[in-house]
C-alpha positions in Angstrom: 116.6 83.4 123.1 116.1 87.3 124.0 113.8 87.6 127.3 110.1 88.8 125.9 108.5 91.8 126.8 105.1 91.1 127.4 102.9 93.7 126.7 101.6 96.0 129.5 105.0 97.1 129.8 106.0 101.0 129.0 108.1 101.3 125.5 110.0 104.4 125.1 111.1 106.1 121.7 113.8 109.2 121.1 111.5 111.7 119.2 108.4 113.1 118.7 107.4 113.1 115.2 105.0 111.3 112.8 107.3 107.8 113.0 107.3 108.1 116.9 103.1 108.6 116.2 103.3 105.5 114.1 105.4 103.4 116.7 103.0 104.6 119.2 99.7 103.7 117.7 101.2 99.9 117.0 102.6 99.7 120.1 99.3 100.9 121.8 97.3 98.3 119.4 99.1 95.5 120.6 98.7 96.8 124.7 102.1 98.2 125.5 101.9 101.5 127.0 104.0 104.4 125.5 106.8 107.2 126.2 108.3 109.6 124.1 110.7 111.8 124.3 111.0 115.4 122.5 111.3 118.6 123.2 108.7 120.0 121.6 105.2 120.2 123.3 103.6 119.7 120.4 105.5 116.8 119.2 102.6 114.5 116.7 104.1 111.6 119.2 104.4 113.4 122.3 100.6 114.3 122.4 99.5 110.9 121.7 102.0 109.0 123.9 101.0 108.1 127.8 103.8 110.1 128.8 105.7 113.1 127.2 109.0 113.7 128.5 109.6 117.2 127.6 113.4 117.4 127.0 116.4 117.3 124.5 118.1 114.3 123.8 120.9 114.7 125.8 119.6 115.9 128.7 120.3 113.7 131.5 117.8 114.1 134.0 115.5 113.7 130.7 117.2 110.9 130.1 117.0 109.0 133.2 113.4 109.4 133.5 113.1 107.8 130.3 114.8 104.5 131.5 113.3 104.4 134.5 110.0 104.2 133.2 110.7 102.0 130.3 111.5 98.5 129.5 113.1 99.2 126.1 114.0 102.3 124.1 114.2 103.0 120.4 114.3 105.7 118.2 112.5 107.6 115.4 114.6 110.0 114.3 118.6 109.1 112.8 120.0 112.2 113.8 119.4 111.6 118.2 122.7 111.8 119.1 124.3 108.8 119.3 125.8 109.1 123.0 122.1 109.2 124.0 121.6 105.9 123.4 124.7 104.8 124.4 123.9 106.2 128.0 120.5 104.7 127.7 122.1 101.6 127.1 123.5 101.1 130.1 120.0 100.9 132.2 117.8 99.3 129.8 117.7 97.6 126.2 117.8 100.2 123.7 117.3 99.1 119.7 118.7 100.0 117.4 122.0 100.3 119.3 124.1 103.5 119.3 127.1 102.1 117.4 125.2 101.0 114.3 123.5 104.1 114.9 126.3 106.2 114.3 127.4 104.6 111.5 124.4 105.9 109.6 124.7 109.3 111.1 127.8 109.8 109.0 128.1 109.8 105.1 131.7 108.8 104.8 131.0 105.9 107.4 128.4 104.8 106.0 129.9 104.6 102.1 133.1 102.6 104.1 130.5 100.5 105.5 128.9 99.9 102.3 131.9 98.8 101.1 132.8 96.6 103.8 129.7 94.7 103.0 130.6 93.8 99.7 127.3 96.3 98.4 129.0 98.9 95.2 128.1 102.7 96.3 128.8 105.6 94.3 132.5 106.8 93.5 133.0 109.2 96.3 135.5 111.5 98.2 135.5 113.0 102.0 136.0 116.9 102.2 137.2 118.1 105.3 139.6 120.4 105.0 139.7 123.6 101.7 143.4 121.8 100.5 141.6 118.7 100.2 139.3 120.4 97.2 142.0 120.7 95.1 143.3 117.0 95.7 139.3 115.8 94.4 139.6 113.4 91.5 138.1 115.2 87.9 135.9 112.1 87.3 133.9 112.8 90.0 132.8 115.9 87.9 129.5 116.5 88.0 128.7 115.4 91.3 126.7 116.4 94.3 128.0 117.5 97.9 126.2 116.0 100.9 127.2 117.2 104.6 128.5 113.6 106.5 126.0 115.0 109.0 122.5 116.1 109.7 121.6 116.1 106.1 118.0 114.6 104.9 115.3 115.4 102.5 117.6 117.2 100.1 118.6 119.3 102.9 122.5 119.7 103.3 123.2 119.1 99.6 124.7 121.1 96.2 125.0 119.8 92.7 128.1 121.1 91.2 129.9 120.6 88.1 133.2 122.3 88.2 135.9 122.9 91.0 134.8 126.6 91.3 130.8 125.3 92.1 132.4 122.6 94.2 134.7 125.6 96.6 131.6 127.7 96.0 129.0 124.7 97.7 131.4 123.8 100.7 131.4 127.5 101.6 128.2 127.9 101.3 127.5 124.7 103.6 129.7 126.0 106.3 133.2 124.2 105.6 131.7 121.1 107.4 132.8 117.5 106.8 131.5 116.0 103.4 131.5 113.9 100.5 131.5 114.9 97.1 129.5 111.7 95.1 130.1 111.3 91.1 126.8 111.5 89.6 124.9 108.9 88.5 122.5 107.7 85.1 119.9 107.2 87.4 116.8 104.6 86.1 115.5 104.0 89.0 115.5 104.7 93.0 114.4 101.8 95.5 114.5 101.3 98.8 114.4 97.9 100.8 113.6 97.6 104.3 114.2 94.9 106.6 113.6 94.3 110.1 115.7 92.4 112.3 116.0 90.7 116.1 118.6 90.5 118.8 118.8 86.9 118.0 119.8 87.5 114.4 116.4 86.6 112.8 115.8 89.1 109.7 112.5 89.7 107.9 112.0 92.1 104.9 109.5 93.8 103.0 108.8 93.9 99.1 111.4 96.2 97.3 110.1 99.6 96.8 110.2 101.6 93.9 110.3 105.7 95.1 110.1 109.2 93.5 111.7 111.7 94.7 110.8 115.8 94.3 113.3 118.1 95.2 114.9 115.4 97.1 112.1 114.3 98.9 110.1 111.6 98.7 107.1 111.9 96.5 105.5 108.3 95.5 106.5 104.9 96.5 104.8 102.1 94.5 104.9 98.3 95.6 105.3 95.9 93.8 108.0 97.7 92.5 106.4 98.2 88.6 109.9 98.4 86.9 112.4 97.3 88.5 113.6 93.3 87.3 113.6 90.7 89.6 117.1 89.6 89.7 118.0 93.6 90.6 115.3 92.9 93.7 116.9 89.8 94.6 120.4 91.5 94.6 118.8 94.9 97.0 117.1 92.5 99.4 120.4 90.5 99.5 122.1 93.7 100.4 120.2 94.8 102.7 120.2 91.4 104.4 124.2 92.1 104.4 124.3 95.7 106.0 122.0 94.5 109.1 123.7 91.5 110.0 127.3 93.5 109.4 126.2 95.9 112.0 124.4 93.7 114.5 121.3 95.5 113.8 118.5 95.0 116.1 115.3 96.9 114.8 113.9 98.1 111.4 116.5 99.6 108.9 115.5 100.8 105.6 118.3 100.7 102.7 118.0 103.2 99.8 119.7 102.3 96.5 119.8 103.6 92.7 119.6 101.2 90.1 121.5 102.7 87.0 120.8 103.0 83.4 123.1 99.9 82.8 121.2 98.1 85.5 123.8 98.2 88.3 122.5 98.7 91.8 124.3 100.8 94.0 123.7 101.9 97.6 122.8 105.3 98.3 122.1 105.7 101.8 120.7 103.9 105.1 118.1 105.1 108.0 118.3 103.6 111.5 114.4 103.3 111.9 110.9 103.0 109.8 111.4 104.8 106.6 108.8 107.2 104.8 108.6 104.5 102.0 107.7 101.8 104.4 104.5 104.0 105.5 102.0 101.7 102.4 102.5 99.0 105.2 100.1 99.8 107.4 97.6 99.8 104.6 99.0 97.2 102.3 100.7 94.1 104.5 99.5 92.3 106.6 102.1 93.3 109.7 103.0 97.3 109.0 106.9 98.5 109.9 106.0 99.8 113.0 104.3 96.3 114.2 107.7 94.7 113.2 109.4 97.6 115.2 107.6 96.8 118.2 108.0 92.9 117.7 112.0 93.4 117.6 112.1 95.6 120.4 110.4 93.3 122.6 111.9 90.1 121.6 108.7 88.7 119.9 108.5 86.4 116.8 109.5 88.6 113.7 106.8 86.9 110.9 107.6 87.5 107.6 105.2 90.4 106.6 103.0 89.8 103.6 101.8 92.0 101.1 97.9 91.7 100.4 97.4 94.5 98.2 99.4 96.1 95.7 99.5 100.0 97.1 100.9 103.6 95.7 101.8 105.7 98.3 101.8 109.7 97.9 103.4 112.3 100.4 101.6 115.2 101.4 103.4 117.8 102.2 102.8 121.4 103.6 102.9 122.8 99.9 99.3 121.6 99.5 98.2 123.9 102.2 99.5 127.0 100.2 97.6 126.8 96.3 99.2 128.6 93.7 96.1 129.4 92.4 95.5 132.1 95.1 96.1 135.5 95.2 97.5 135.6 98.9 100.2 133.3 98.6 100.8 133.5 102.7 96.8 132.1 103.0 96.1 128.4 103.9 93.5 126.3 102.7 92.4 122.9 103.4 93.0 120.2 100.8 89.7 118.6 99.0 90.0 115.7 101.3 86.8 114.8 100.9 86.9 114.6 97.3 90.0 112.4 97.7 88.0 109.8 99.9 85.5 109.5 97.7 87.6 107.7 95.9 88.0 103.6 96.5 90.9 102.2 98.3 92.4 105.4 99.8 93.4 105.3 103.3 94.6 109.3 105.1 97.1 109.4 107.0 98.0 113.0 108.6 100.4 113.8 111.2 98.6 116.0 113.7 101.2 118.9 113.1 100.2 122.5 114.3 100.8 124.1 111.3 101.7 123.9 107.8 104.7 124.6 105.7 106.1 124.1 102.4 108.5 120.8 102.4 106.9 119.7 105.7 105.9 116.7 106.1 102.1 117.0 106.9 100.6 113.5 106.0 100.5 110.7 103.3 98.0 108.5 101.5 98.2 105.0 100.5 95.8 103.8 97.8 95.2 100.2 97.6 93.8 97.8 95.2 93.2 94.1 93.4 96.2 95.7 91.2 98.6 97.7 90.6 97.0 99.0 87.3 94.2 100.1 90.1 95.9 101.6 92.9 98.6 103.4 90.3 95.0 104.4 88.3 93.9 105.7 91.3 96.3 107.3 92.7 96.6 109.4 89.6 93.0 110.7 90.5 93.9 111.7 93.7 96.9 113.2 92.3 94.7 115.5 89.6 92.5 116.2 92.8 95.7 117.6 95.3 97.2 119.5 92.3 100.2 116.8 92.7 101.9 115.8 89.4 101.2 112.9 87.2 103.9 109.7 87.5 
């Protein structure tokens, strides 16, 4: 069995924003103290961490002082490079590890890895070089164009329909490595997310049913309200698959479509807690970021329950600017006090400096006896933030 870190021991996470805030509030709660590190001053984990190591991921001074404090490392963010942790690595446990890691980092290695599991993805094909435009099959017409790197929330991406948009889009994207995807009949988007040890034990959560705006996330409802058992069975199954395929020590959240037809195929993974996973502290009993902590540090994973049904809505920095007002560059407060008037809604905002539109700023779960509640609910607060009906 994996040695356990008690608490009263320092955990360390790569990154500074509102998942390294979560990780750090659980990890605090259950007495471990806490270091982050991020460049930014301001980082939402950085200023409520113990210590805030004020550098970029690859620095290795930065580095160093970051495995010397702590007894394990993790990450927050999918996009810390790699060789960071691999360097970590080498002085103290680090979770999840750099080589599964990269795997997600990359869209074409990721789709192989899909495959390799056995779990359908979309029909695909790797762009790296102009001549290899000409050479991209027509049924993959219309499609969209993702970067292989550094591309999430919509960012990095073009839809295109012919081979004129699809020359056009990789211009436009810098000529970078990417992967043109067919697309899909969409019914449905879910994600799963499962948590496993260094010992090979793996827990998941309920399947999630998510709505995306503009290629972000929007709502997440569990239980998933239309999604049919079997097709839950068959993403939890999946996800099961991936994990153990890449040794995965930590919390990994798998995103998949289900079609029209009812096929289920993979769309992409993340490397830590995932956006849809935030109803958990609200709605189960042990959140994702508990589960993080517990994998970390070699304690039991338990099987987390859900005890309420729970709609979660992302705020983002758009609330901050009304349409309604005549000085579009002005900033006012959402009605939050209207919105906790309202029964079973839990706030959850990020402690960023300032708001933008597409940023990130917050969420709120609303939970309930059922999910005719919580979705009747969240509706409400939806009418009250301006947000659109789902």
């Amino acid at each position: 069995m994996t040695a356990f870190i008690a608490p009263g021991a320092t955990l360390g996470v790569m990154g500074g924003g509102q998942l390294g805030r979560m990780f750090v509030h659980a990890a605090q709660q259950m007495g471990y103290f806490t270091a982050v590190l991020d460049s930014d001053p301001a980082s939402p984990a950085g200023l409520v961490a113990h210590h805030h190591i004020q550098t970029s991921y690859l620095d290795e001074q930065g580095l160093a002082r970051l495995a010397e404090r702590c007894a394990a490392i993790t990450t927050e963010f999918e996009n810390v490079p790699a060789a960071a942790l691999k360097a970590l690595a080498t002085q103290c446990p680090v979770s999840p590890g750099a080589a599964a890691v990269a795997v997600c980092q990359d869209r074409a290695a990721e789709k192989r890895h899909f495959e390799s599991c056995g779990v359908p993805c979309a029909a695909h094909a790797v762009i790296e070089t102009a001549a290899q435009l000409d050479a991209v099959p027509d049924h993959l017409f219309p499609g969209i164009l993702k970067t292989t790197r550094m591309g999430y929330d919509g960012k990095g991406q073009a839809r295109v329909a012919t081979r004129a948009e699809l020359a056009a889009a990789w211009t436009a994207l810098g000529g970078v490595s990417a992967v043109l995807e067919q697309r899909l009949p969409l019914e449905h988007e879910v994600s799963v997310i499962v948590v496993r040890s260094a010992d090979g034990e793996i827990v998941h959560f309920p399947l999630q049913q998510n709505l995306h705006r503009d290629g972000i996330l929007a709502v997440t409802q569990v239980p998933a309200p239309d999604v049919a058992p079997a097709v839950q069975r068959q993403a939890i199954d999946a996800a099961h698959r991936v994990a153990d395929s890449l040794d995965y020590v930590g919390v990994l959240c798998v995103e998949f479509f289900v079609l029209q037809d009812g096929r289920l195929v993979a769309n992409e993974m993340a490397p830590r807690p995932h956006n849809s996973g935030h109803y958990s502290v609200d709605a189960c009993e042990l959140s994702q970021f508990d589960l993080q902590v517990r994998a970390m540090t070699g304690a039991p994973l338990v099987a987390p329950r859900l005890h309420s049904p729970a709609v979660m809505l992302n705020l983002l920095g758009d609330l901050w600017f009304p349409a309604d007002t005549s000085t579009p560059d002005t900033t006012r407060e959402p009605d939050w006090a209207r919105v906790l008037a309202l029964p079973g809604v839990h706030l959850h905002l990020y402690g960023k400096t300032a708001p933008r539109p597409a940023r990130k700023m917050g969420h709120l779960t609303v939970t309930a006896a059922s999910a005719s509640e919580a979705h009747r609910v969240a509706l409400q607060v939806a009418a009250v933030l301006g947000l659109p009906a789902f």
